[in-house]
C-alpha positions as a Markdown table, in Angstrom:
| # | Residue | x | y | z |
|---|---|---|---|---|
| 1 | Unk | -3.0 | -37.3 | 27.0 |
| 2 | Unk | -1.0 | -38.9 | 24.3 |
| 3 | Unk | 0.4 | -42.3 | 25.2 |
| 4 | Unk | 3.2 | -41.8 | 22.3 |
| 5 | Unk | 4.4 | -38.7 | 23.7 |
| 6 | Unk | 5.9 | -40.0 | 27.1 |
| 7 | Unk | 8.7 | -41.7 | 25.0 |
| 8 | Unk | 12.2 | -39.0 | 26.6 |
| 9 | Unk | 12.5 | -36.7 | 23.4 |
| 10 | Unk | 9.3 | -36.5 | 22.4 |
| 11 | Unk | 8.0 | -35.2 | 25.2 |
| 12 | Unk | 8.2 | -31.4 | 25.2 |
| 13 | Unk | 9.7 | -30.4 | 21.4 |
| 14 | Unk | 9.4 | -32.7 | 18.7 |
| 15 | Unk | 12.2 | -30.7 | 16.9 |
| 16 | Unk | 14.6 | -31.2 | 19.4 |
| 17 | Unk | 18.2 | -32.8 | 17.8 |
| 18 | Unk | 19.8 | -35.8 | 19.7 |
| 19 | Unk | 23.2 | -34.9 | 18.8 |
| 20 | Unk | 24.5 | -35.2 | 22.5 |
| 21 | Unk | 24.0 | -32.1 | 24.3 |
| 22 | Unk | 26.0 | -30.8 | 27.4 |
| 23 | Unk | 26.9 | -33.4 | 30.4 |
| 24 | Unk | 25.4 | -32.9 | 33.7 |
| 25 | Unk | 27.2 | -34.3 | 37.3 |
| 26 | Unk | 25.3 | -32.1 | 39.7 |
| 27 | Unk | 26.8 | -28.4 | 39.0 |
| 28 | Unk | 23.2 | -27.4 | 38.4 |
| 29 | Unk | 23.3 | -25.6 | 41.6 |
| 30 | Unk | 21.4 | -22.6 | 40.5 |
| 31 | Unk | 23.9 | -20.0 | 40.6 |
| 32 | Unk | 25.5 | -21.2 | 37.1 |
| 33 | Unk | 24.8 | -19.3 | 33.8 |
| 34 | Unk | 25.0 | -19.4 | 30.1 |
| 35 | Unk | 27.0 | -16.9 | 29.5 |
| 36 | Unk | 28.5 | -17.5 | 26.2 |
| 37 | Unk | 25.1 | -17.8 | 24.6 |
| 38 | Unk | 24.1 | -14.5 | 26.1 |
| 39 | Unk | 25.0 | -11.3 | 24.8 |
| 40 | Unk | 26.3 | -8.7 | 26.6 |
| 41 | Unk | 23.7 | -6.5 | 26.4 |
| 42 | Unk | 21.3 | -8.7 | 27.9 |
| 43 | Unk | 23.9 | -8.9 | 30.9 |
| 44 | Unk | 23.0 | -5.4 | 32.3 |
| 45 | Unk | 21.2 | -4.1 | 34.8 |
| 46 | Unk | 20.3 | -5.5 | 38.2 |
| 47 | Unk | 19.2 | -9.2 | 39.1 |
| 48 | Unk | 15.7 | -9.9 | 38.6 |
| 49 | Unk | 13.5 | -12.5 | 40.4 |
| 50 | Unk | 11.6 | -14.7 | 38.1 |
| 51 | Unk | 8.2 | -14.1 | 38.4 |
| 52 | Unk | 6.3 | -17.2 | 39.4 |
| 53 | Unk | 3.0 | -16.4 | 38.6 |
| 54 | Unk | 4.4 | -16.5 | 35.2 |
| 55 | Unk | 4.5 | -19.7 | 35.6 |
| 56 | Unk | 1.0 | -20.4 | 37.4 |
| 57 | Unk | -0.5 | -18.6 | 34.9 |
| 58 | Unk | 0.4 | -20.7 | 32.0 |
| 59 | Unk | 1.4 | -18.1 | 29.7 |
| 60 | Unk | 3.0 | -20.4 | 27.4 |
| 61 | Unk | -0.2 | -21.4 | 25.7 |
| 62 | Unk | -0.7 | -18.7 | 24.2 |
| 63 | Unk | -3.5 | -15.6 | 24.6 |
| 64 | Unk | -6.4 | -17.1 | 22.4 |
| 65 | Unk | -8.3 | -18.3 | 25.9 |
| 66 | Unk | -10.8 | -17.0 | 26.8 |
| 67 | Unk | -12.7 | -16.8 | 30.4 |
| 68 | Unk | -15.9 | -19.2 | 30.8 |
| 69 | Unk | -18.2 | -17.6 | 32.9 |
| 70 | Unk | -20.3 | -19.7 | 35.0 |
| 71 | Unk | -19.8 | -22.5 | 38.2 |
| 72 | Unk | -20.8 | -25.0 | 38.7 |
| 73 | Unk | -21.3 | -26.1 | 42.9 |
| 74 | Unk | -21.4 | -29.9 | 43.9 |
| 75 | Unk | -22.1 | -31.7 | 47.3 |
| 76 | Unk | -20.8 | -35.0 | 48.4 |
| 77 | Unk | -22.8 | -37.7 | 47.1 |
| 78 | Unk | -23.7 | -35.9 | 43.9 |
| 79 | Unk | -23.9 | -38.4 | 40.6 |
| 80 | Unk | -23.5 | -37.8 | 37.0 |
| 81 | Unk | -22.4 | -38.6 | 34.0 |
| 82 | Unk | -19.0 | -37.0 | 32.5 |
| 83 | Unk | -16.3 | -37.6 | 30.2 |
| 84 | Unk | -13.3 | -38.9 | 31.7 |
| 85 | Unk | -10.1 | -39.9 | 31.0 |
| 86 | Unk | -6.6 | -41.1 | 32.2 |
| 87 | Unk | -3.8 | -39.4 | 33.7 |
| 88 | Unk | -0.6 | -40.2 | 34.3 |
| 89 | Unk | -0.8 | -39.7 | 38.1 |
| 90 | Unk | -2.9 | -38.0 | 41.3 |
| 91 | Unk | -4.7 | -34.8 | 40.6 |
| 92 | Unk | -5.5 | -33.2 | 43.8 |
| 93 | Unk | -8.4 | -31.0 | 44.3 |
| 94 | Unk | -6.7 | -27.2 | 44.0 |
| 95 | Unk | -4.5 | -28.1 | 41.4 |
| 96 | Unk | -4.7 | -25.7 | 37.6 |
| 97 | Unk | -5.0 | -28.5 | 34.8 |
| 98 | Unk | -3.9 | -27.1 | 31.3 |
| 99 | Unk | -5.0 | -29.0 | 28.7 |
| 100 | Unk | -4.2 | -29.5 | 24.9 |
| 101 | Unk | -6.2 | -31.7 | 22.5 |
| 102 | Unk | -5.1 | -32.3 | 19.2 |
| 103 | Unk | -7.7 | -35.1 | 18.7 |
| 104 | Unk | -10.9 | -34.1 | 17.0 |
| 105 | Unk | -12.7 | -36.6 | 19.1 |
| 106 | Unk | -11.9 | -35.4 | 22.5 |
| 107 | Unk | -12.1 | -31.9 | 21.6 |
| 108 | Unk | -15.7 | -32.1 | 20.3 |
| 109 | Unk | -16.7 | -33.7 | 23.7 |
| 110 | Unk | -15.1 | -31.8 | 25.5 |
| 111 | Unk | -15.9 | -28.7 | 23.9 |
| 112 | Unk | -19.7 | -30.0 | 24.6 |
| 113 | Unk | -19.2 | -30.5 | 28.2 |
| 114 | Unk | -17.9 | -26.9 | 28.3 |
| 115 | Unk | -21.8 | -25.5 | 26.5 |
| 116 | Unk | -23.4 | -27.7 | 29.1 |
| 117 | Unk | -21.5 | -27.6 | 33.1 |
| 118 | Unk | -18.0 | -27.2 | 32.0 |
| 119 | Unk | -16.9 | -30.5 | 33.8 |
| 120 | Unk | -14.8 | -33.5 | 33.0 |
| 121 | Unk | -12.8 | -36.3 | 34.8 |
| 122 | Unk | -9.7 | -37.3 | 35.3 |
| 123 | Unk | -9.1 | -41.0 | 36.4 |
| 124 | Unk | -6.1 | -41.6 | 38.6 |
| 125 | Unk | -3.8 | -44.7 | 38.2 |
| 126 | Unk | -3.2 | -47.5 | 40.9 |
| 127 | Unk | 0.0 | -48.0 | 42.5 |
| 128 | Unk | 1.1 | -49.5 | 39.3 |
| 129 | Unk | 0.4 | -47.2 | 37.3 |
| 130 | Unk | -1.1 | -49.1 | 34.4 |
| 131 | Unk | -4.4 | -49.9 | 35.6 |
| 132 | Unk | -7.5 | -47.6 | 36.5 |
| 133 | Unk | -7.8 | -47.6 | 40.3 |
| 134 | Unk | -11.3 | -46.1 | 39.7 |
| 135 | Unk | -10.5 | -42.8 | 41.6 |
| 136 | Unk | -10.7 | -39.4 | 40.0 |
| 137 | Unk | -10.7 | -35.7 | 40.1 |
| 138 | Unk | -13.5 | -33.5 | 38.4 |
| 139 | Unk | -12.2 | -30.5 | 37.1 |
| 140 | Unk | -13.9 | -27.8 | 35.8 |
| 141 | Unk | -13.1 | -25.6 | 32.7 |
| 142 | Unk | -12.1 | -21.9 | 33.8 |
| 143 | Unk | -10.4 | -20.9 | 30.5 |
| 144 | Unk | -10.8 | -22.2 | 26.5 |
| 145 | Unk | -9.9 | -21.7 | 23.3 |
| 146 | Unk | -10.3 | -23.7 | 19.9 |
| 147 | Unk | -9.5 | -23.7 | 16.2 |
| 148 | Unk | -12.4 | -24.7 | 14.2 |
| 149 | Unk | -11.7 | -27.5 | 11.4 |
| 150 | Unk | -14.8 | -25.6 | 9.5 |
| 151 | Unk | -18.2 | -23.8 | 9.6 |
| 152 | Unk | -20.2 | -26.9 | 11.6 |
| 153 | Unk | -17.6 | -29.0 | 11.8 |
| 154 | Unk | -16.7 | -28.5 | 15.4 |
| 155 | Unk | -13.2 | -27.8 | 17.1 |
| 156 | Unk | -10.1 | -29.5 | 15.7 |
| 157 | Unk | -8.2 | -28.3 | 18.8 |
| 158 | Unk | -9.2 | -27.5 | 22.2 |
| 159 | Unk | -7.0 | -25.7 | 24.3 |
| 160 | Unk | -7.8 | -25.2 | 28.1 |
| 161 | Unk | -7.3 | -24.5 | 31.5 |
| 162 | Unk | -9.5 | -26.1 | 34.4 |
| 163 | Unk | -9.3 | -26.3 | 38.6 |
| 164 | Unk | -9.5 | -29.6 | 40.0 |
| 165 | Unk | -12.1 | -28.9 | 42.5 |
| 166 | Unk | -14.1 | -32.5 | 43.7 |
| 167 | Unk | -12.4 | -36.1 | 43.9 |
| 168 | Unk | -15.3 | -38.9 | 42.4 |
| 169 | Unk | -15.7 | -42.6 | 42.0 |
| 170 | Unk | -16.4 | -44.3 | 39.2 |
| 171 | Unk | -20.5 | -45.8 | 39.9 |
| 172 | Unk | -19.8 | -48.9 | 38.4 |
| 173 | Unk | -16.8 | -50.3 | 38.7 |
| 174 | Unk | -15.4 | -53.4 | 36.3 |
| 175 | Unk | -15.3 | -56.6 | 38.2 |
| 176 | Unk | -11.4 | -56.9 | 36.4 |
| 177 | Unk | -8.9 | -53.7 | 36.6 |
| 178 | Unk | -9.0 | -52.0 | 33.1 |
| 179 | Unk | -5.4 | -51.1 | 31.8 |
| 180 | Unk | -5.1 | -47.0 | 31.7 |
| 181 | Unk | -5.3 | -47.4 | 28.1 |
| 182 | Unk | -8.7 | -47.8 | 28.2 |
| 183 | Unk | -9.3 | -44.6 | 29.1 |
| 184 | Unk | -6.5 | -43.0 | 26.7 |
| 185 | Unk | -9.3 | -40.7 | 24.9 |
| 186 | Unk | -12.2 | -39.2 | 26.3 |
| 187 | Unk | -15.5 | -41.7 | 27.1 |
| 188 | Unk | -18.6 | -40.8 | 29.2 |
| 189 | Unk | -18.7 | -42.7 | 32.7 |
| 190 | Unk | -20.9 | -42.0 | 35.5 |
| 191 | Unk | -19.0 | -40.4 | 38.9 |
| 192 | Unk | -19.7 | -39.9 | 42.3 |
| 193 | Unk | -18.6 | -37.4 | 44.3 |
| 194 | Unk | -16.5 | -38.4 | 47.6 |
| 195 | Unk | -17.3 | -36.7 | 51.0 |
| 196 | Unk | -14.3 | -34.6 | 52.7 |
| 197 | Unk | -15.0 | -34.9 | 56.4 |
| 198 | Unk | -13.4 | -32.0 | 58.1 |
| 199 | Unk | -14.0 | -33.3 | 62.4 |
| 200 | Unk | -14.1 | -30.2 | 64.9 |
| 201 | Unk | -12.2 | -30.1 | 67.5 |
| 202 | Unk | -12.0 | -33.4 | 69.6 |
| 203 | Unk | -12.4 | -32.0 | 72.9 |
| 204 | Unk | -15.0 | -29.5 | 72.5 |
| 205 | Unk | -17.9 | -31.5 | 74.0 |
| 206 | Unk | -15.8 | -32.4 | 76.9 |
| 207 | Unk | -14.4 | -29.0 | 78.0 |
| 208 | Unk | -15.5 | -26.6 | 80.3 |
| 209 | Unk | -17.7 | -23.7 | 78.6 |
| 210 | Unk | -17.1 | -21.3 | 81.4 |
| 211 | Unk | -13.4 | -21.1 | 81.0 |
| 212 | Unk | -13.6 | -20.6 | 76.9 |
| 213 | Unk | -12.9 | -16.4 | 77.4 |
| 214 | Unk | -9.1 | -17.8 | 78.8 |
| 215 | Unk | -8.5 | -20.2 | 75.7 |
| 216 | Unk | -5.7 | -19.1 | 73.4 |
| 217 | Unk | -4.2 | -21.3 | 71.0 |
| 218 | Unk | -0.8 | -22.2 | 71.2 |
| 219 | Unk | -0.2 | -20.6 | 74.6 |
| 220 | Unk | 0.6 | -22.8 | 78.3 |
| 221 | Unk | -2.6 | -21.7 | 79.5 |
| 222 | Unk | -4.6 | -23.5 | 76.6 |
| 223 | Unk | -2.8 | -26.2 | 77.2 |
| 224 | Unk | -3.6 | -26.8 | 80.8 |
| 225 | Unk | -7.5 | -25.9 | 80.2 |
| 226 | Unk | -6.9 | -28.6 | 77.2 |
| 227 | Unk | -5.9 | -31.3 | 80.1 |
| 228 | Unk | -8.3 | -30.6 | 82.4 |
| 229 | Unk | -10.7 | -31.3 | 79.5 |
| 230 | Unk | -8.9 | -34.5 | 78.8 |
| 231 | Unk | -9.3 | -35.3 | 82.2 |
| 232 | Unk | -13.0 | -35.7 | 81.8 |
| 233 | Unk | -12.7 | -38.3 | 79.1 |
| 234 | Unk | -11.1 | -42.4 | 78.3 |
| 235 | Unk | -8.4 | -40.9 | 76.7 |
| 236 | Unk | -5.0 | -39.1 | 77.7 |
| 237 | Unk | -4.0 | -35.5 | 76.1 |
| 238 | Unk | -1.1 | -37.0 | 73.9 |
| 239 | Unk | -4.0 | -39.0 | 72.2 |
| 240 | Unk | -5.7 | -35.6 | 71.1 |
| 241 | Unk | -2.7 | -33.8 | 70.3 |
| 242 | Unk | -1.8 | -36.5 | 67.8 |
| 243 | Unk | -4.7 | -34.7 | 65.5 |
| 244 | Unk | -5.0 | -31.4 | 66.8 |
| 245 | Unk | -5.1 | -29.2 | 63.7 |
| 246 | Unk | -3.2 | -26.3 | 64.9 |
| 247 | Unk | -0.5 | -28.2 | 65.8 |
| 248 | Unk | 0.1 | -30.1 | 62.4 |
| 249 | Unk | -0.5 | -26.8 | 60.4 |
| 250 | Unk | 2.8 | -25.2 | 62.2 |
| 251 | Unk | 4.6 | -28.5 | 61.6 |
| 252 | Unk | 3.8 | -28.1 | 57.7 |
| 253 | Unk | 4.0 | -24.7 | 58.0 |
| 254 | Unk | 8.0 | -24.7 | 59.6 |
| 255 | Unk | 8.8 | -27.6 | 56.3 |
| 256 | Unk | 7.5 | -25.5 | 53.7 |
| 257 | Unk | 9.5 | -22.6 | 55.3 |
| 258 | Unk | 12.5 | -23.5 | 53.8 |
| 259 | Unk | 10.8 | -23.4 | 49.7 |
| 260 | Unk | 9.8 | -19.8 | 51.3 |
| 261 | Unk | 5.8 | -20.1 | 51.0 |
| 262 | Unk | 4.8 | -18.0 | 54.2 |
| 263 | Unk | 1.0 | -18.1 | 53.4 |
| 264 | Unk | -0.5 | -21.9 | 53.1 |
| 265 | Unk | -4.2 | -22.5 | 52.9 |
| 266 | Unk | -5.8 | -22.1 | 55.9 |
| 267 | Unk | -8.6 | -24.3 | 55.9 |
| 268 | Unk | -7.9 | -28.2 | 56.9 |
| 269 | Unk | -9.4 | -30.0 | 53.9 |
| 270 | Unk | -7.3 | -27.2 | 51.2 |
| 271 | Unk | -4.6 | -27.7 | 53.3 |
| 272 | Unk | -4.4 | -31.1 | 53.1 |
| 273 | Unk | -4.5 | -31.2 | 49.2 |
| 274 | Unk | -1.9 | -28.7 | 48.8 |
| 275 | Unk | 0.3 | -30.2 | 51.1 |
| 276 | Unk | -0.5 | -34.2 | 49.1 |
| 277 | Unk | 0.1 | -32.1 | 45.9 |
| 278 | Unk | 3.7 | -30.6 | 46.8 |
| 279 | Unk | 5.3 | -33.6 | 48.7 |
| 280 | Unk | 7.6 | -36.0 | 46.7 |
| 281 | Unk | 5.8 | -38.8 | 47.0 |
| 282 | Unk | 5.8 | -42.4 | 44.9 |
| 283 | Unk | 2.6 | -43.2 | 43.1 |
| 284 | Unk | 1.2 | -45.4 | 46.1 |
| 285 | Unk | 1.4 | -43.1 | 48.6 |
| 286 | Unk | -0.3 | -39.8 | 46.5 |
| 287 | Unk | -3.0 | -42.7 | 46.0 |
| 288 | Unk | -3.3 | -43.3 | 49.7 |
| 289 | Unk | -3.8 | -39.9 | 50.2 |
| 290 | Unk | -6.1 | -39.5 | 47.4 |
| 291 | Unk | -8.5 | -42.3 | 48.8 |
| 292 | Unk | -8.4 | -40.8 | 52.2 |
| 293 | Unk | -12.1 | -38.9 | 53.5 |
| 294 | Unk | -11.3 | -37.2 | 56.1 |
| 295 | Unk | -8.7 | -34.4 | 56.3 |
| 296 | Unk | -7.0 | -34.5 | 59.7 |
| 297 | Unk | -6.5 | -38.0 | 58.9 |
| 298 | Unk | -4.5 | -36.9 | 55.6 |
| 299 | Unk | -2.4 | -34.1 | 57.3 |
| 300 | Unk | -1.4 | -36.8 | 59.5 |
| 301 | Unk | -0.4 | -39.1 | 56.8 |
| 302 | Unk | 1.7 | -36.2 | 55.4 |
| 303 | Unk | 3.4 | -35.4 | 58.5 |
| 304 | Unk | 4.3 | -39.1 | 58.7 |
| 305 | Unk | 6.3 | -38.6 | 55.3 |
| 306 | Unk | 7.3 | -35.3 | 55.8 |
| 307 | Unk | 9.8 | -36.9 | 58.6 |
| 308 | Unk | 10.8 | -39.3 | 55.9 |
| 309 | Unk | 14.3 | -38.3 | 54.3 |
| 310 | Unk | 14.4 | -39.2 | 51.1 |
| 311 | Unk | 15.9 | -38.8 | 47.5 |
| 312 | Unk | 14.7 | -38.6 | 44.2 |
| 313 | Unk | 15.6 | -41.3 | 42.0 |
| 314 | Unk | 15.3 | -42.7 | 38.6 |
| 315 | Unk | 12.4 | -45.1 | 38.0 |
| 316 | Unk | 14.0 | -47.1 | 35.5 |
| 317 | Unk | 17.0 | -48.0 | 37.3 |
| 318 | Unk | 16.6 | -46.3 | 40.7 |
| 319 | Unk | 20.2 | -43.7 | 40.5 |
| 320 | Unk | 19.7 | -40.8 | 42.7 |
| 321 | Unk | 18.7 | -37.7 | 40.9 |
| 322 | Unk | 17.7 | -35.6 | 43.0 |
| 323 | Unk | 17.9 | -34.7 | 47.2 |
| 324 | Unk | 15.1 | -33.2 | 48.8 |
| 325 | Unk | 17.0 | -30.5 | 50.1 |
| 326 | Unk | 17.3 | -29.1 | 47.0 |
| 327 | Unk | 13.4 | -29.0 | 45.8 |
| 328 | Unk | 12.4 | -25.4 | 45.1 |
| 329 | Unk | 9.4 | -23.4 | 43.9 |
| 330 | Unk | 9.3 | -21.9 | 40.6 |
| 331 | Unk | 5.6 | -21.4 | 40.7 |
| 332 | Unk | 3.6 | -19.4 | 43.2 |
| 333 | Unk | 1.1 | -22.5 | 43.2 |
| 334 | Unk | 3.9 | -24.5 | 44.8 |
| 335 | Unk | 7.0 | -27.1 | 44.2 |
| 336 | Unk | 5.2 | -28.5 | 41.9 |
| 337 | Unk | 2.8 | -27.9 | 38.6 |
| 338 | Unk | 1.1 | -29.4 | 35.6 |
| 339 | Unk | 2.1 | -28.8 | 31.8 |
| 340 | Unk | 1.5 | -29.6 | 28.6 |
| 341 | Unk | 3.3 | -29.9 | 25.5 |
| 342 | Unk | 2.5 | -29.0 | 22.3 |
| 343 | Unk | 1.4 | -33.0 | 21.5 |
| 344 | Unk | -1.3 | -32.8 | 24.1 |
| 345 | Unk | 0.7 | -34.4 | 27.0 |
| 346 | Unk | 0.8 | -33.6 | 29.8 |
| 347 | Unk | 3.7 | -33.7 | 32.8 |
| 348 | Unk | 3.3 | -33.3 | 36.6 |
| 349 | Unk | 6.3 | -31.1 | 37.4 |
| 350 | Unk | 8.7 | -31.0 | 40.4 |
| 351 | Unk | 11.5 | -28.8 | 40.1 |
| 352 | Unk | 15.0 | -28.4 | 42.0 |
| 353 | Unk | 17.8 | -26.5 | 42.1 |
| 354 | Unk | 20.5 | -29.3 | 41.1 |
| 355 | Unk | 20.5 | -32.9 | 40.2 |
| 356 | Unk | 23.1 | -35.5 | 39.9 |
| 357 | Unk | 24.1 | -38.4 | 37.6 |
| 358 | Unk | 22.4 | -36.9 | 34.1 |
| 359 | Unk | 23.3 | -36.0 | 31.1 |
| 360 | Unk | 21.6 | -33.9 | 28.5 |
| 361 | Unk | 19.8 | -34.6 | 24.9 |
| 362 | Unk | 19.6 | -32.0 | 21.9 |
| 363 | Unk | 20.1 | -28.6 | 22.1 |
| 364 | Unk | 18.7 | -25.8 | 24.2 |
| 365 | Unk | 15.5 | -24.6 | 22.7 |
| 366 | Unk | 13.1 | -21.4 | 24.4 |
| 367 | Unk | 10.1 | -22.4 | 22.3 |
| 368 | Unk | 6.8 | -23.3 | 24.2 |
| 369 | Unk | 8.8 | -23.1 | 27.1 |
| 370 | Unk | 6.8 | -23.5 | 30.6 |
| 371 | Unk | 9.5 | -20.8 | 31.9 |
| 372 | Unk | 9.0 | -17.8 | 30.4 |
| 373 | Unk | 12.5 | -16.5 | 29.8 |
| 374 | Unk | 14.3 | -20.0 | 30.5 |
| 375 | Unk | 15.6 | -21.8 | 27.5 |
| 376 | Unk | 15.1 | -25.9 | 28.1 |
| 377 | Unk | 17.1 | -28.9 | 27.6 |
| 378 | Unk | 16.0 | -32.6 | 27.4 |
| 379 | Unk | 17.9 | -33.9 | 31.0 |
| 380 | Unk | 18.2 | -38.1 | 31.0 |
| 381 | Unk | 19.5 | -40.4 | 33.3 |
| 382 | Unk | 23.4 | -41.0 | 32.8 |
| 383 | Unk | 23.1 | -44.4 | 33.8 |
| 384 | Unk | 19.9 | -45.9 | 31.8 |
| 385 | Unk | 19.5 | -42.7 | 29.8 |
| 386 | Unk | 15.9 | -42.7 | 30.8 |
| 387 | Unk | 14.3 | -39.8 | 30.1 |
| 388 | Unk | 14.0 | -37.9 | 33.8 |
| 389 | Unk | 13.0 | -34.2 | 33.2 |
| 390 | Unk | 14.6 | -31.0 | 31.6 |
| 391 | Unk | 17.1 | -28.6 | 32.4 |
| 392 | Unk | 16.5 | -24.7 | 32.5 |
| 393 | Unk | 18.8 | -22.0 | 32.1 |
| 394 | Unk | 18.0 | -18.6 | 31.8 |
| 395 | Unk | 18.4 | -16.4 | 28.4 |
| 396 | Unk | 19.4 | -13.2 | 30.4 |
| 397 | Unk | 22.5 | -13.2 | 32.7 |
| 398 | Unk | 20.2 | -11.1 | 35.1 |
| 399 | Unk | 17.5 | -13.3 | 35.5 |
| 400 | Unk | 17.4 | -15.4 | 38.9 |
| 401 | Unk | 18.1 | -18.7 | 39.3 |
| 402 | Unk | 20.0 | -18.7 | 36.7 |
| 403 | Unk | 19.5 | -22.5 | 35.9 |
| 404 | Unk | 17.3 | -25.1 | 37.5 |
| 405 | Unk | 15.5 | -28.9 | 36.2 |
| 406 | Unk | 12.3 | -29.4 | 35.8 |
| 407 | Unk | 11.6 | -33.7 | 37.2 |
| 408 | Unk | 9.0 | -35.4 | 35.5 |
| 409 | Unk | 7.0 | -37.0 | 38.7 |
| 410 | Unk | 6.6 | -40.0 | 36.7 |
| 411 | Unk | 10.1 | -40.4 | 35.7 |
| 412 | Unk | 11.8 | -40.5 | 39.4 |
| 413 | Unk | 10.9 | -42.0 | 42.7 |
| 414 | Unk | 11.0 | -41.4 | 45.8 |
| 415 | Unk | 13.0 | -44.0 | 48.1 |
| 416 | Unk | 14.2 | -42.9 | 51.6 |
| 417 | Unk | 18.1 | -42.0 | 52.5 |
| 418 | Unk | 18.5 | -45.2 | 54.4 |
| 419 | Unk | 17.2 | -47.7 | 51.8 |
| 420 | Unk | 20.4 | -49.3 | 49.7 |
| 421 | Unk | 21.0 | -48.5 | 46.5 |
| 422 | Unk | 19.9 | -51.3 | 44.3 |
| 423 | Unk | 22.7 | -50.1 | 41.6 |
């Protein structure tokens, strides 16, 4: 949460050197190797698949948490009062929040709202992303640990984990747009907790009951029952075919075939925050989606950019990094993750298999790494040498992929193939 720790070398190892490091021009193509840092020893035996739940699980932290029993269940509409603070970007409900805070201030409060419901806030950015837009998700603490300063003093560190489960509006709302700033450390503010309309299935008032025993999705039958049902209503089939459900799950479910998840939730409104929380997306459109009631409505909105063909570029001075093509999943919660550093901040995650036009900062270091079993490198961009993300390779010659790059979400951009390069 600390605004000082999103300044490139800082981020993830304050020991890191700047001495230069290796240069990067897109080799990273996930087949390449450290093999003269490796001993030969460590070289034998068969390949082995990294384990992604390794990475889900958040291992790195460390095994002082403990589990915090208890849940909390919340209804649209619901008010109260919670600490909140900034983030960086779009939570989505489903997401695993880790946490780590090194001020005394937050981790007394939060540590209190952990004895009392175990919830807290965090307030999403506008478009811009230095003002509060006044959106939020409430999370709610699952894991915990702290380190006492001394006997009744309270926690000097907290340490966490915590589900995103409800998005929440701030009850009163400034009249002027408060800088994110504002919010850097924790504060009470009073939420409310935003509907998720999941609509049945259009036709079903106008069909036929009698015929029900020969509907079966996705077959030619269905579909002719589902015009003669259309039939008896203003509007053509195409229009209810634009949100039927079961077709825009298989659509989502053929793109995400290629980062090999077979099983996606199954239910519309989990569905559509998974799917918002693994698509590269810029910071207006997550936001869009985030402010967005009703689920078929979303899952529409990401089919909409799923057809988009984009890359991934630097924010700073907008050089491609990144193609889609070469996103992958090192985490069995998706493409895409949040981590923190030892400073408390913490990063939204997308990582690929290659990148182009970097160049890397310090040496490699395996300490706190997010990867268990990857060493990491600061990655910038070679043409601003903007801080972008961090490069991965594995310690172990057996260890598959041998190298990939973490992208900072924050650090690159989305802009679509077509759009000239402003270079």
């Amino acid at each position: 949460m600390d605004d000082n720790a999103s300044n490139g070398e800082d981020d993830h190892n304050e020991e890191n050197s700047s001495d230069g490091g290796g240069d990067d021009d897109g080799g990273g193509d996930g087949d390449g190797g450290n093999g003269d840092e490796t001993s030969a020893a460590e070289s034998d035996g068969e390949q082995q698949q990294f384990d992604k739940s390794l990475a889900a699980s958040h291992s790195y932290m460390g095994a002082g948490l403990v589990t915090v029993s208890g849940r909390s269940v919340l209804e649209a509409g619901w008010r109260g009062r919670v600490p909140v603070a900034a983030h960086t970007g779009a939570v989505f409900p489903g997401e695993t929040v880790p946490m780590l805070l090194p001020n005394p201030h937050d981790a007394v409060m939060l540590n209190r709202a952990i004895q009392k419901d175990k919830l807290f806030g965090l307030l999403c950015p506008d478009e811009t992303g230095s003002m509060v837009s006044g959106y939020g998700v409430l999370c709610e603490v699952f894991e915990a640990g702290v380190i006492a300063a001394a006997p009744g003093v309270g926690p000097q560190t907290l340490s966490l984990k915590a589900r995103a489960n409800h998005r929440f509006r701030l009850v009163d709302m400034p009249k002027h747009a408060l800088p994110m700033h504002v919010y850097a450390r924790m504060r009470f503010a009073e939420v409310r907790v935003l509907p998720e309309v999941q609509p049945g299935e259009p036709l079903r008032r106008a069909r036929l009951a009698g015929l029900d025993s020969l509907r079966r999705a996705r077959t030619p039958l269905d579909r002719r029952l589902r015009s003669m049902d259309a039939a008896l209503t203003p509007w053509p089939l195409f229009v209810y075919d634009i949100f039927d459900y079961h077709r825009m799950r298989d659509l989502i479910t053929n793109y995400f075939k290629s980062f090999m998840f077979e099983r996606l939730p199954e239910e519309p409104v989990s569905l559509s925050f998974w799917v918002a929380s693994n698509l590269a997306l810029s910071a207006r459109d997550r936001l869009a989606l985030f402010m967005v009631d009703d689920a078929l409505l979303r899952l529409h909105m990401e089919l909409r950019f799923i057809e988009r063909k984009s890359v991934l570029c630097c924010s700073s001075c907008v050089a491609e990094i990144a193609r889609r093509e070469h996103i992958l999943a090192m985490s069995s919660e998706g493409v895409h993750s949040n981590y923190t550093n030892p400073g408390g901040y913490m990063h939204d995650i997308v990582t690929v298999s290659r990148v182009s036009n970097t160049e890397l900062s310090g040496r490699p270091s395996a300490e706190y790494s997010w990867f268990p079993g990857y060493a990491w490198t600061i990655a910038v961009c070679a043409a601003c040498m903007a801080h972008v993300g961090w490069r991965f390779d594995a310690v172990k010659r057996n260890l598959v992929p041998q190298r990939f790059y973490g992208l900072c979400r924050n650090y690159v951009q989305p802009r679509a193939d077509d759009e000239p390069d402003r270079l």
